[in-house]
mmCIF file of the N, C-alpha and C atoms, coordinates in Angstrom:
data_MODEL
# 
_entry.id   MODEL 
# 
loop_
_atom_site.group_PDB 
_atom_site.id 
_atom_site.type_symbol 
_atom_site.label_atom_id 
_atom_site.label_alt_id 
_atom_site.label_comp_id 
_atom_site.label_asym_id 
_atom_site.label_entity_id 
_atom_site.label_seq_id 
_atom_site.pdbx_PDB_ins_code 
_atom_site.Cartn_x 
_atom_site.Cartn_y 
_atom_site.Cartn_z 
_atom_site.occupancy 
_atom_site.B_iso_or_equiv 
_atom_site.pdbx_formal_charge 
_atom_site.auth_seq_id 
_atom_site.auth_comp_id 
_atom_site.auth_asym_id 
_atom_site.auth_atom_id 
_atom_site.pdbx_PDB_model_num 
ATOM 1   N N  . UNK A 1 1  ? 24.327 41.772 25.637 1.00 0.00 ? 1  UNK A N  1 
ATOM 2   C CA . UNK A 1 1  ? 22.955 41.439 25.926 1.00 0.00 ? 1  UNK A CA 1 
ATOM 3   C C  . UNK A 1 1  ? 22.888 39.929 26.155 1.00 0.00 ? 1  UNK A C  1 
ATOM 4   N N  . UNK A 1 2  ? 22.466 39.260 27.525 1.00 0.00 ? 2  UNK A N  1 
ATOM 5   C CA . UNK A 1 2  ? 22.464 38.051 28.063 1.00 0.00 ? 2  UNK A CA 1 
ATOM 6   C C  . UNK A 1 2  ? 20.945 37.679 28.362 1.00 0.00 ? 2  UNK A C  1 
ATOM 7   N N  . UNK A 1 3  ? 20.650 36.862 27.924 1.00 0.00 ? 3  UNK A N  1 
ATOM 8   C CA . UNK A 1 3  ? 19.282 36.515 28.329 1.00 0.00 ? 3  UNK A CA 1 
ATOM 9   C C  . UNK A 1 3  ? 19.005 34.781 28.095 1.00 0.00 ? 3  UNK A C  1 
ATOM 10  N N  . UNK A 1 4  ? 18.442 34.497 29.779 1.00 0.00 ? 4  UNK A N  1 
ATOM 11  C CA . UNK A 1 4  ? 18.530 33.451 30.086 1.00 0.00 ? 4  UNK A CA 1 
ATOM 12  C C  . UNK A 1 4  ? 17.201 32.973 30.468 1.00 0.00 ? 4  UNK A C  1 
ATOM 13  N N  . UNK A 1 5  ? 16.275 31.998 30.103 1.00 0.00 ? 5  UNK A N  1 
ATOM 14  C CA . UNK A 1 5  ? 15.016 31.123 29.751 1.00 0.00 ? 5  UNK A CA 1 
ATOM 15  C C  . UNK A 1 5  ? 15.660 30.386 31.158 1.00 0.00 ? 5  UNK A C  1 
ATOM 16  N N  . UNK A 1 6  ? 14.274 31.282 32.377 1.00 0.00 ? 6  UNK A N  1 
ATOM 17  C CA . UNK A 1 6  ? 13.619 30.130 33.266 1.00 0.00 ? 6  UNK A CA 1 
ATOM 18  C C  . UNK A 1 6  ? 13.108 30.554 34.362 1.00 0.00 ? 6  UNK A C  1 
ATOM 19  N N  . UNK A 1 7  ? 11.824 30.070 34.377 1.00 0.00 ? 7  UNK A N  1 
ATOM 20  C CA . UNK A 1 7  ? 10.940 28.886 33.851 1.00 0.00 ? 7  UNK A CA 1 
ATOM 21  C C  . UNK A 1 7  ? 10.795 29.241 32.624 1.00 0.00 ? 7  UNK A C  1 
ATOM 22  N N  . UNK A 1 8  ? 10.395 28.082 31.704 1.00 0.00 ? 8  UNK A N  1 
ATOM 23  C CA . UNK A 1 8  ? 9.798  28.227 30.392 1.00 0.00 ? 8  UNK A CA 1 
ATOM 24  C C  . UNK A 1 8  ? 8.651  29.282 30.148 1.00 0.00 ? 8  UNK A C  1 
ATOM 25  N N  . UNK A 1 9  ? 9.367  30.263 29.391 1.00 0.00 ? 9  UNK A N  1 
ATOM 26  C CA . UNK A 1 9  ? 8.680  31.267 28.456 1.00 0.00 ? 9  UNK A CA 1 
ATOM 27  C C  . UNK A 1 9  ? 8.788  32.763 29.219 1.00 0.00 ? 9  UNK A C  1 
ATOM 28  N N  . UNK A 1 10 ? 10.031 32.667 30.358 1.00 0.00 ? 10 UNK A N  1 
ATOM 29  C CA . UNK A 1 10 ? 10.798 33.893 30.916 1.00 0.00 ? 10 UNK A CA 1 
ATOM 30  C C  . UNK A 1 10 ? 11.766 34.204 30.415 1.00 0.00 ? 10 UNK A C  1 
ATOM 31  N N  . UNK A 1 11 ? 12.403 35.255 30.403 1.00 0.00 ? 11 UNK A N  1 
ATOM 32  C CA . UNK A 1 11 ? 13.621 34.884 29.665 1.00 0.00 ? 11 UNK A CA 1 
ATOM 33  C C  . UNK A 1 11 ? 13.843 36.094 30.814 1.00 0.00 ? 11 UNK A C  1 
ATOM 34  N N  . UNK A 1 12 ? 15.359 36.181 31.705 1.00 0.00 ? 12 UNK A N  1 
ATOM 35  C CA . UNK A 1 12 ? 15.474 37.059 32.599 1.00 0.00 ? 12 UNK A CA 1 
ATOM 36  C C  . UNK A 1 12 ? 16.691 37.407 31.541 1.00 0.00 ? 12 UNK A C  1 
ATOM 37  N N  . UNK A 1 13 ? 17.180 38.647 31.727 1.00 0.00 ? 13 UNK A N  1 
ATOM 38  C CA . UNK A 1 13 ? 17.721 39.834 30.884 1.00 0.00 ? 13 UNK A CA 1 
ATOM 39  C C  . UNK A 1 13 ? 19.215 40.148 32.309 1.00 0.00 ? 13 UNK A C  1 
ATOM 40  N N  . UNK A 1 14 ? 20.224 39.858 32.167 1.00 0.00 ? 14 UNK A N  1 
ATOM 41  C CA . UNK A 1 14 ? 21.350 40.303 33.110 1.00 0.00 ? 14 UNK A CA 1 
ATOM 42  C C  . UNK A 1 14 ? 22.691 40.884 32.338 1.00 0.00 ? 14 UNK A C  1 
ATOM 43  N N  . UNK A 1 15 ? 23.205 41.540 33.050 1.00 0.00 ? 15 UNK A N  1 
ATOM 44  C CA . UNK A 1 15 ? 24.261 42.344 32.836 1.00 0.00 ? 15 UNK A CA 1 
ATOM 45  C C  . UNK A 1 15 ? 25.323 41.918 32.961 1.00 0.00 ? 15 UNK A C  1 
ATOM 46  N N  . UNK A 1 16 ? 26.348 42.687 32.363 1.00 0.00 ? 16 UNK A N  1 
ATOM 47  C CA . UNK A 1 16 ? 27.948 42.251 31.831 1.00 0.00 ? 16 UNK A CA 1 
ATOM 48  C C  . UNK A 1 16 ? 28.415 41.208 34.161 1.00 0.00 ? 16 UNK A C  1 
ATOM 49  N N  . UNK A 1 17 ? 27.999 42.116 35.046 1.00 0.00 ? 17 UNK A N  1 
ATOM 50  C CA . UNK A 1 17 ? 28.164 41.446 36.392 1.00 0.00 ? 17 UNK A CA 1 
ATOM 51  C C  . UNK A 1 17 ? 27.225 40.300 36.675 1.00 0.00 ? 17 UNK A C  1 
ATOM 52  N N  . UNK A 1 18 ? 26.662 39.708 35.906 1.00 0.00 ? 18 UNK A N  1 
ATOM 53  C CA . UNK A 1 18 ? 25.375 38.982 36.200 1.00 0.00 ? 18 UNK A CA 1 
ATOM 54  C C  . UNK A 1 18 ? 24.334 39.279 36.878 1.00 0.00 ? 18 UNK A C  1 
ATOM 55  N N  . UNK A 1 19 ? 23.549 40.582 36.985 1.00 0.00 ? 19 UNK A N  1 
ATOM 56  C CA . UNK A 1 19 ? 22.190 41.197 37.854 1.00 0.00 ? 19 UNK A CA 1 
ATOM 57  C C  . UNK A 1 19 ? 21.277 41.374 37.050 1.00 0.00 ? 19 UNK A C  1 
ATOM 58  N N  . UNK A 1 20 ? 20.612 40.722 37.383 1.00 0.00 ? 20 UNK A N  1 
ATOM 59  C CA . UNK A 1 20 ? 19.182 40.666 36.284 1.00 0.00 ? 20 UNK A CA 1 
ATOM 60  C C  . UNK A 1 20 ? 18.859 42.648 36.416 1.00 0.00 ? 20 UNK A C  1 
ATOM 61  N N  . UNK A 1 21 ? 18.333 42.454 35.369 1.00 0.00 ? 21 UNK A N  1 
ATOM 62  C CA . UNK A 1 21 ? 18.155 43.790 35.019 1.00 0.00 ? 21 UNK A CA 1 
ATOM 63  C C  . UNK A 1 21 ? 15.989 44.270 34.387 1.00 0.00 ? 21 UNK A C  1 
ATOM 64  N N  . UNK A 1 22 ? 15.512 43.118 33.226 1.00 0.00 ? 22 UNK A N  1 
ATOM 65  C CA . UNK A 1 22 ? 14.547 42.846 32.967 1.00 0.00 ? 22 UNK A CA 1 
ATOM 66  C C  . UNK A 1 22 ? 14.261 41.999 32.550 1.00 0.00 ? 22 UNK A C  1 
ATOM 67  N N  . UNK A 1 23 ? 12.981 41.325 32.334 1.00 0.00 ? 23 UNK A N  1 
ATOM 68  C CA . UNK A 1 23 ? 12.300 40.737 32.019 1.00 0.00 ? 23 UNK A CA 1 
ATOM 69  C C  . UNK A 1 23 ? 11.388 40.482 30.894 1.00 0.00 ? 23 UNK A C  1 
ATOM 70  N N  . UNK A 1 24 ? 11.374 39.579 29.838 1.00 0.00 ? 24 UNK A N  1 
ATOM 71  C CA . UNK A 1 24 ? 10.554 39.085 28.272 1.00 0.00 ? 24 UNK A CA 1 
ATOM 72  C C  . UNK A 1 24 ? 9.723  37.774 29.085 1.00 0.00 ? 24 UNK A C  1 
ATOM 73  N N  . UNK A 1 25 ? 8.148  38.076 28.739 1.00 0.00 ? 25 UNK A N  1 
ATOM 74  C CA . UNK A 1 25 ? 7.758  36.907 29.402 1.00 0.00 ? 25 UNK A CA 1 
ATOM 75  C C  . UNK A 1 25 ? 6.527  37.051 28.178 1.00 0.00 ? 25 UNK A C  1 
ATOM 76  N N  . UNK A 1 26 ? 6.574  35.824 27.580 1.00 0.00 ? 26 UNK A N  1 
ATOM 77  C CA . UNK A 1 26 ? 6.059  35.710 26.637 1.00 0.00 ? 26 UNK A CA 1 
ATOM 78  C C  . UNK A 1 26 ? 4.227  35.591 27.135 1.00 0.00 ? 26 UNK A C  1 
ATOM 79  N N  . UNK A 1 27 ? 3.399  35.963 26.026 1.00 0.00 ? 27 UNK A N  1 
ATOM 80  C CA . UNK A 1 27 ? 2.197  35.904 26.649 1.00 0.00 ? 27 UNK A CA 1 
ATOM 81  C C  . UNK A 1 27 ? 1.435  35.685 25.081 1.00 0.00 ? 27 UNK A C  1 
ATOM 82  N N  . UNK A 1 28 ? -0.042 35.177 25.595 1.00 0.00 ? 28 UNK A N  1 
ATOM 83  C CA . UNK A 1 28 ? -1.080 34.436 24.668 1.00 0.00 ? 28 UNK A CA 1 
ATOM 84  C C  . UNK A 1 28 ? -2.526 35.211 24.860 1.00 0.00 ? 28 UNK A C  1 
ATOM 85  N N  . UNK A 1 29 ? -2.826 36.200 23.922 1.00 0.00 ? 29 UNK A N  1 
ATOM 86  C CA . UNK A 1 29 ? -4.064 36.882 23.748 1.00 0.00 ? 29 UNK A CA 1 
ATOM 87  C C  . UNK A 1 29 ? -5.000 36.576 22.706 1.00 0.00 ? 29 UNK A C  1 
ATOM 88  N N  . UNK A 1 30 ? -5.908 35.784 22.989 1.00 0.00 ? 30 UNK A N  1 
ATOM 89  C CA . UNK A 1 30 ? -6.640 35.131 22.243 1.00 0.00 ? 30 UNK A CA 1 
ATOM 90  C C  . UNK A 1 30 ? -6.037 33.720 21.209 1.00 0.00 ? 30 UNK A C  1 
ATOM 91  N N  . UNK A 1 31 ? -5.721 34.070 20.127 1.00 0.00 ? 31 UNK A N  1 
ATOM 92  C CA . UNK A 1 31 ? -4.593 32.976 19.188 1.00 0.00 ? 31 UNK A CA 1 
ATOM 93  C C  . UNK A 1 31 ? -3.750 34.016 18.897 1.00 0.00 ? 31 UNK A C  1 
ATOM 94  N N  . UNK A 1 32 ? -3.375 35.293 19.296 1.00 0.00 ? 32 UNK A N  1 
ATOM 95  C CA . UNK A 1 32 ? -2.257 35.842 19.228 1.00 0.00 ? 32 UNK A CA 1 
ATOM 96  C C  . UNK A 1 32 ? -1.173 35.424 19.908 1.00 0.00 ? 32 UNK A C  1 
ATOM 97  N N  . UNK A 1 33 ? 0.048  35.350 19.775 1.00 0.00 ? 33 UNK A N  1 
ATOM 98  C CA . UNK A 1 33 ? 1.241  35.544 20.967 1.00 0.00 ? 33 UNK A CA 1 
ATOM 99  C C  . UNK A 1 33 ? 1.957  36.565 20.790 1.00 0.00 ? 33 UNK A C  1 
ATOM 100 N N  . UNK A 1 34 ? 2.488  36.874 21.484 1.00 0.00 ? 34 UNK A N  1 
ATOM 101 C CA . UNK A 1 34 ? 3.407  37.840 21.714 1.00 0.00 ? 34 UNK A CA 1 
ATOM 102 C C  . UNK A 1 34 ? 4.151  38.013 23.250 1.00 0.00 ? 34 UNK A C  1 
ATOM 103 N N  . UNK A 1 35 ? 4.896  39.187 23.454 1.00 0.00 ? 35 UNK A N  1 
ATOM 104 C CA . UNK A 1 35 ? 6.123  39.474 24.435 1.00 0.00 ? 35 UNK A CA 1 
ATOM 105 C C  . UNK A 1 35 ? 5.811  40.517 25.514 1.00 0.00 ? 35 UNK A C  1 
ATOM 106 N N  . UNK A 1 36 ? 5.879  40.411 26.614 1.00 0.00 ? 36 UNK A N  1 
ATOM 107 C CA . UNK A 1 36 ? 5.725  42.064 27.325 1.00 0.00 ? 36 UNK A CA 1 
ATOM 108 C C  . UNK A 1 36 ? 7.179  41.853 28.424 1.00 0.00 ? 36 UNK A C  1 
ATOM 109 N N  . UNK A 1 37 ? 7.916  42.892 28.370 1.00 0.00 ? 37 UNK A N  1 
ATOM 110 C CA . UNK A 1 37 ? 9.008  43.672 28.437 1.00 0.00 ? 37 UNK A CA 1 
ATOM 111 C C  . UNK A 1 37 ? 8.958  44.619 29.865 1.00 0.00 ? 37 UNK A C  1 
ATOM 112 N N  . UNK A 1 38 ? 9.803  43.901 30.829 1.00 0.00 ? 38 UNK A N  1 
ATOM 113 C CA . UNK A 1 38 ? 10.001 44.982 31.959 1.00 0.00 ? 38 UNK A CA 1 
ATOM 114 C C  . UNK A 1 38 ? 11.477 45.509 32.030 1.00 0.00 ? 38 UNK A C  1 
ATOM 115 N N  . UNK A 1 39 ? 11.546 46.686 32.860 1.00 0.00 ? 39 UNK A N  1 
ATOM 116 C CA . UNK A 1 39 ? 12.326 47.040 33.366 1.00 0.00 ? 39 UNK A CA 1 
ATOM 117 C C  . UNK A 1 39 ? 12.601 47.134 34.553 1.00 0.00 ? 39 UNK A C  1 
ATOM 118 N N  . UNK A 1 40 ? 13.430 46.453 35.711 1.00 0.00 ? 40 UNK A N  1 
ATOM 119 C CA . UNK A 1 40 ? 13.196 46.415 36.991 1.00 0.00 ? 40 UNK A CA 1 
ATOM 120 C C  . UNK A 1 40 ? 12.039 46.562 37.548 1.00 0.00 ? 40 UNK A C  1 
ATOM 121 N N  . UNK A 1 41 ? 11.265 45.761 37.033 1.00 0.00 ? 41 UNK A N  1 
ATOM 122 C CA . UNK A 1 41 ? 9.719  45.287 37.128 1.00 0.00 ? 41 UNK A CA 1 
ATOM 123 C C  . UNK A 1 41 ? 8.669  46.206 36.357 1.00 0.00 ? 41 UNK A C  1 
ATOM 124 N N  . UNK A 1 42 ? 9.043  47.577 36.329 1.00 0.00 ? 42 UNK A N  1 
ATOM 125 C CA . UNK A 1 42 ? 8.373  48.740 35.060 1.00 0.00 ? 42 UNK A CA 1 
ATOM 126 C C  . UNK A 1 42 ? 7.776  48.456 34.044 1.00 0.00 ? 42 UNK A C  1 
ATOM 127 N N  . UNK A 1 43 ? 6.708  48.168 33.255 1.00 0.00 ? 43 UNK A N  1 
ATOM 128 C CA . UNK A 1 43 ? 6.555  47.988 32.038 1.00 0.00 ? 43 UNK A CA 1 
ATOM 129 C C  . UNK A 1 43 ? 7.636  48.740 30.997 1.00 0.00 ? 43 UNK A C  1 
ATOM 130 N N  . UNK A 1 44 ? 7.796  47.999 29.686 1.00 0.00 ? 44 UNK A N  1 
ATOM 131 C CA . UNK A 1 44 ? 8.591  48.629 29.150 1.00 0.00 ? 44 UNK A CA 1 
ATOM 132 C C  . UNK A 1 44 ? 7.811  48.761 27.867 1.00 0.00 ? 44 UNK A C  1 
ATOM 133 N N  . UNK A 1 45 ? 7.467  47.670 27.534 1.00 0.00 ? 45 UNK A N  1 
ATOM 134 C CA . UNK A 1 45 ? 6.471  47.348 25.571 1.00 0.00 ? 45 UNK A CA 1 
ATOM 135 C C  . UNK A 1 45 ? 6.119  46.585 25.472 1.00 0.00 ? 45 UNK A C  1 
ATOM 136 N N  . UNK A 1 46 ? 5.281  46.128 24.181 1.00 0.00 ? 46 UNK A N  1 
ATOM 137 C CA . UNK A 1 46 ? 4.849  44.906 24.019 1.00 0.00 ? 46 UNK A CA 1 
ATOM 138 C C  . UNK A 1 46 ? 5.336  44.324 22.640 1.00 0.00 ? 46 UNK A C  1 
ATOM 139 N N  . UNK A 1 47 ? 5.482  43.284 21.967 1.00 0.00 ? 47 UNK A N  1 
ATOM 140 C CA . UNK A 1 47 ? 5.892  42.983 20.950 1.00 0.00 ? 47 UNK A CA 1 
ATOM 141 C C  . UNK A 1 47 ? 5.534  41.551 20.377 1.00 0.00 ? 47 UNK A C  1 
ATOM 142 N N  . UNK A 1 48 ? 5.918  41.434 19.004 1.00 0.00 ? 48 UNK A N  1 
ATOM 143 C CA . UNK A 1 48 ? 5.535  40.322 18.424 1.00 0.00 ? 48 UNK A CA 1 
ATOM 144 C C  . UNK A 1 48 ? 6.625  39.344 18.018 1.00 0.00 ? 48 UNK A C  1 
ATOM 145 N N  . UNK A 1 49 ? 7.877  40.231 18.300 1.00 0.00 ? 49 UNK A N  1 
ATOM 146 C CA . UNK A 1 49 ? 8.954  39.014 18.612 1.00 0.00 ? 49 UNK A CA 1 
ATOM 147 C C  . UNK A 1 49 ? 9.945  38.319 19.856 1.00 0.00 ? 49 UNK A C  1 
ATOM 148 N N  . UNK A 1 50 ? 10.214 37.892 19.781 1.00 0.00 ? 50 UNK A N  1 
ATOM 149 C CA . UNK A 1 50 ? 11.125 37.726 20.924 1.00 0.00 ? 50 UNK A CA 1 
ATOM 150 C C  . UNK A 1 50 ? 12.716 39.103 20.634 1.00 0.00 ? 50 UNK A C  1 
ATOM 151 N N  . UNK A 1 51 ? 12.917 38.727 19.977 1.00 0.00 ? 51 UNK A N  1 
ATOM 152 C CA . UNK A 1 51 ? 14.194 39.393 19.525 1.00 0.00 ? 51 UNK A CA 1 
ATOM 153 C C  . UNK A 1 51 ? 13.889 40.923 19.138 1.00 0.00 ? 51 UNK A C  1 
ATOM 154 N N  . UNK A 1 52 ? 12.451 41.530 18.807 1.00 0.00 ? 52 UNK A N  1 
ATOM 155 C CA . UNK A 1 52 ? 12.317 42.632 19.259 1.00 0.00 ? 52 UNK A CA 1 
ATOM 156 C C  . UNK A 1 52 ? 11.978 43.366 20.797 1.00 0.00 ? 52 UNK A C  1 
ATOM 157 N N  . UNK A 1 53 ? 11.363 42.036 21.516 1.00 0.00 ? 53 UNK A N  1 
ATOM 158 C CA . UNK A 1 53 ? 11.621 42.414 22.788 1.00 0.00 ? 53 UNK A CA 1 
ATOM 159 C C  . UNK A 1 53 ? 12.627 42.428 23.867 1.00 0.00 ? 53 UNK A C  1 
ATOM 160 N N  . UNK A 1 54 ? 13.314 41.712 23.100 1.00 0.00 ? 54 UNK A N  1 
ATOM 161 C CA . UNK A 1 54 ? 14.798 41.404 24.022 1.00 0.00 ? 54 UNK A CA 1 
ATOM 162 C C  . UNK A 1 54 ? 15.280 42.582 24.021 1.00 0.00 ? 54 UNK A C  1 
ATOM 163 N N  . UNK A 1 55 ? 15.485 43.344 22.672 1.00 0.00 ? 55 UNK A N  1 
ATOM 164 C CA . UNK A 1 55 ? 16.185 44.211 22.229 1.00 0.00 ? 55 UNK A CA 1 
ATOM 165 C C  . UNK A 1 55 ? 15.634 45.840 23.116 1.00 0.00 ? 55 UNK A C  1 
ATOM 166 N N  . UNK A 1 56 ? 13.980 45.644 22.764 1.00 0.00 ? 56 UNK A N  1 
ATOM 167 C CA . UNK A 1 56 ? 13.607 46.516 23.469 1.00 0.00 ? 56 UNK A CA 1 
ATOM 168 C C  . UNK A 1 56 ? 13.872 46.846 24.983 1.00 0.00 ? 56 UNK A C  1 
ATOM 169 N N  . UNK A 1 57 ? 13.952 45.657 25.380 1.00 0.00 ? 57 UNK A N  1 
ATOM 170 C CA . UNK A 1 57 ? 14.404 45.814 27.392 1.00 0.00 ? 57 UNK A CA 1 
ATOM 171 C C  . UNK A 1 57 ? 15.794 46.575 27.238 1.00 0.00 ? 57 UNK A C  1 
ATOM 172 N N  . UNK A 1 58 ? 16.668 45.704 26.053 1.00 0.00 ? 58 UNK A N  1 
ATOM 173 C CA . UNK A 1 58 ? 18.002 46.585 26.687 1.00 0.00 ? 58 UNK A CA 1 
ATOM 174 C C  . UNK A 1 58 ? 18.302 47.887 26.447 1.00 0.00 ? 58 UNK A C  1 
ATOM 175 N N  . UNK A 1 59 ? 17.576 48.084 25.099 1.00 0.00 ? 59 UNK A N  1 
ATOM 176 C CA . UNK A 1 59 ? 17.667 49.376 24.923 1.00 0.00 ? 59 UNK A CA 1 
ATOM 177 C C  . UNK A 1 59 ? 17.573 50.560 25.780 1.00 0.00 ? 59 UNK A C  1 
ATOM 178 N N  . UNK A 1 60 ? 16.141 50.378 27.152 1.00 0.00 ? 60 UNK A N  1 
ATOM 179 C CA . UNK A 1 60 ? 15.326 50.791 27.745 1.00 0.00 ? 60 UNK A CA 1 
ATOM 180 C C  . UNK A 1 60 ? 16.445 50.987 28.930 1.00 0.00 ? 60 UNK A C  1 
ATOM 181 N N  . UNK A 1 61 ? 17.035 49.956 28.838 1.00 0.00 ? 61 UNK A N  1 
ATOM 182 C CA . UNK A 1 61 ? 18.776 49.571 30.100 1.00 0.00 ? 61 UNK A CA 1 
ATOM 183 C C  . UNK A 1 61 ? 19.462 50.462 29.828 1.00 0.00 ? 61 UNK A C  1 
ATOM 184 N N  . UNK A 1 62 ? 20.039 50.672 28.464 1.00 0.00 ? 62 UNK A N  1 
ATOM 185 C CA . UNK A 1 62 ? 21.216 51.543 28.021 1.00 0.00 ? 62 UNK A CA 1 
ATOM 186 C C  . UNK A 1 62 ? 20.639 53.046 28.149 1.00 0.00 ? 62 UNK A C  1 
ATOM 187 N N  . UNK A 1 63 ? 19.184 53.646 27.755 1.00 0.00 ? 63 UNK A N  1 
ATOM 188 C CA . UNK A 1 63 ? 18.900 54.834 27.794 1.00 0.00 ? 63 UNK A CA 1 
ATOM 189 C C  . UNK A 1 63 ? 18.822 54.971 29.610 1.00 0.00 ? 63 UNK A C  1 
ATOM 190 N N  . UNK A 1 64 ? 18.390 54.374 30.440 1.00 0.00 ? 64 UNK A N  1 
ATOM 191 C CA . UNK A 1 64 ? 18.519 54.428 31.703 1.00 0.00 ? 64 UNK A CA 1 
ATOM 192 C C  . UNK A 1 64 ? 19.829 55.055 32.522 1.00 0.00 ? 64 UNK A C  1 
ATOM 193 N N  . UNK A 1 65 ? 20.872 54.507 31.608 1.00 0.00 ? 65 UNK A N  1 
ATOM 194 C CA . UNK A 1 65 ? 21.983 55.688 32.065 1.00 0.00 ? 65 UNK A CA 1 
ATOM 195 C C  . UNK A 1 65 ? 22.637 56.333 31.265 1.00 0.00 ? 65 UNK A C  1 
ATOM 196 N N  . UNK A 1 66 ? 21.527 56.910 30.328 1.00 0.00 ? 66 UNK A N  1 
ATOM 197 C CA . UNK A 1 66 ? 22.578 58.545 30.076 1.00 0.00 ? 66 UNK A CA 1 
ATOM 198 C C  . UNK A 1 66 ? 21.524 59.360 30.716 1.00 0.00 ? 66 UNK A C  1 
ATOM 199 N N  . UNK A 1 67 ? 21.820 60.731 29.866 1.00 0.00 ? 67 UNK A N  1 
ATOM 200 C CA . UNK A 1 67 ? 21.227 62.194 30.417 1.00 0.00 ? 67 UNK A CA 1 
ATOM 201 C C  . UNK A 1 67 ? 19.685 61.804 30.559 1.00 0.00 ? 67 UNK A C  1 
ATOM 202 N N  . UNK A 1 68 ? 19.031 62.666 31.547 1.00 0.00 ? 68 UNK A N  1 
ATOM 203 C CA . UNK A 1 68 ? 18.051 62.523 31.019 1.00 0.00 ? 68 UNK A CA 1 
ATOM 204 C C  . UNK A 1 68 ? 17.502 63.705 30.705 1.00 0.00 ? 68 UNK A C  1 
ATOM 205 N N  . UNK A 1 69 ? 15.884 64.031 29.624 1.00 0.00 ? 69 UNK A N  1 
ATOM 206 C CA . UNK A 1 69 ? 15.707 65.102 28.806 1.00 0.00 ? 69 UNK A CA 1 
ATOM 207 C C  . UNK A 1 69 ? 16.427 66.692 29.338 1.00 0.00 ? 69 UNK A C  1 
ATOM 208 N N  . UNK A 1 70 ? 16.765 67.211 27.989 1.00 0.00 ? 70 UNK A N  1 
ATOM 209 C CA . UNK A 1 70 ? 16.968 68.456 28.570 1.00 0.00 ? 70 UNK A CA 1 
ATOM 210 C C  . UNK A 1 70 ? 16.407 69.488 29.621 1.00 0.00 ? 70 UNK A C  1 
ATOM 211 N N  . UNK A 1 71 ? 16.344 69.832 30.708 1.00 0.00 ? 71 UNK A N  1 
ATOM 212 C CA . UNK A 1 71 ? 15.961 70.369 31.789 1.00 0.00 ? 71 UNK A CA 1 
ATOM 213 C C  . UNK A 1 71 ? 15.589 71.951 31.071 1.00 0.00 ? 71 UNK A C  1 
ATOM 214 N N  . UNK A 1 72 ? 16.625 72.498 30.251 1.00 0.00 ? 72 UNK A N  1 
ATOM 215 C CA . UNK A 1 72 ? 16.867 73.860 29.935 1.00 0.00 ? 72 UNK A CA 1 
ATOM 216 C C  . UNK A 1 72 ? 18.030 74.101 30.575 1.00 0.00 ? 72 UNK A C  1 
ATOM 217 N N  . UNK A 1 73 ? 18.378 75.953 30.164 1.00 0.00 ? 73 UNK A N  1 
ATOM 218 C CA . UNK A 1 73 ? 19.224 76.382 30.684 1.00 0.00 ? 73 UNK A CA 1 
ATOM 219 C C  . UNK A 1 73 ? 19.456 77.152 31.941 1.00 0.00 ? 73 UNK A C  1 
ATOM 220 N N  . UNK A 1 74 ? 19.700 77.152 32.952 1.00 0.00 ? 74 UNK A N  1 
ATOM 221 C CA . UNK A 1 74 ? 19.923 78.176 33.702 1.00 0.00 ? 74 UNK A CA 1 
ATOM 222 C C  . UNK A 1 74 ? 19.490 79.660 33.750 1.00 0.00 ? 74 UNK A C  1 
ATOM 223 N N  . UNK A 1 75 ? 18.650 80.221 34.555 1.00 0.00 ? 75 UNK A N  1 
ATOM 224 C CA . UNK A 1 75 ? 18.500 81.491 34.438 1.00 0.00 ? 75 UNK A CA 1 
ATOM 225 C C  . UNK A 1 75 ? 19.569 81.983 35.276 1.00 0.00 ? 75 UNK A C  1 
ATOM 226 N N  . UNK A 1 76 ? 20.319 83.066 35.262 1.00 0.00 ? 76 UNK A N  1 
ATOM 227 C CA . UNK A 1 76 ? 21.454 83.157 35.832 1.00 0.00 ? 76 UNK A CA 1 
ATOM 228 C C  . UNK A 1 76 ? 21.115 85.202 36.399 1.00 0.00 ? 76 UNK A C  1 
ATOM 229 N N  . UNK A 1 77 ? 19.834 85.895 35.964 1.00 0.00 ? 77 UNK A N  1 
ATOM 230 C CA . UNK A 1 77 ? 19.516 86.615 36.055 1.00 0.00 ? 77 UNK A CA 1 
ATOM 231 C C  . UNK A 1 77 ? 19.003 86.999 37.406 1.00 0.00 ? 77 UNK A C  1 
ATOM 232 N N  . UNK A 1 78 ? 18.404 85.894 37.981 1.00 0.00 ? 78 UNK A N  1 
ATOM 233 C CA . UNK A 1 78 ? 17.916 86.113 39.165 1.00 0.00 ? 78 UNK A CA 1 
ATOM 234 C C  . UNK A 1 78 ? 18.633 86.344 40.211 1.00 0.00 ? 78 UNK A C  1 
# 
């Protein structure tokens, strides 16, 4: 997990080849702060840390290529 600050308060998210992958761009709601999290531009979450949002983009990376939900089985009757 690589993540590189720029402009100030981006942090772009790239892979073991260097291709950005997502995006942590920190944001200010009222006197709150916090993080919102893309995936190849996708929303992904929102968060109150950096390091839970970092984490969250890649996670969102790594589930991106496995299976996705079970479909079921085959009817093989027809």
């Amino acid at each position: 997990m690589d993540a590189v600050e720029s402009p100030p308060g981006v942090w772009t998210m790239v892979d073991s080849e260097g291709d950005a992958y997502g995006t942590v761009r920190i944001v200010r709601i009222g006197a709150e702060v916090g993080y919102v999290g893309e995936l190849r531009g996708q929303p992904v979450g929102r968060w109150r840390t950096l390091r839970a949002s970092l984490e969250g983009v890649h996670h969102a990376f790594i589930a991106s290529h496995g299976p996705r939900p079970f479909q079921g089985y085959p009817d093989f009757r027809a």
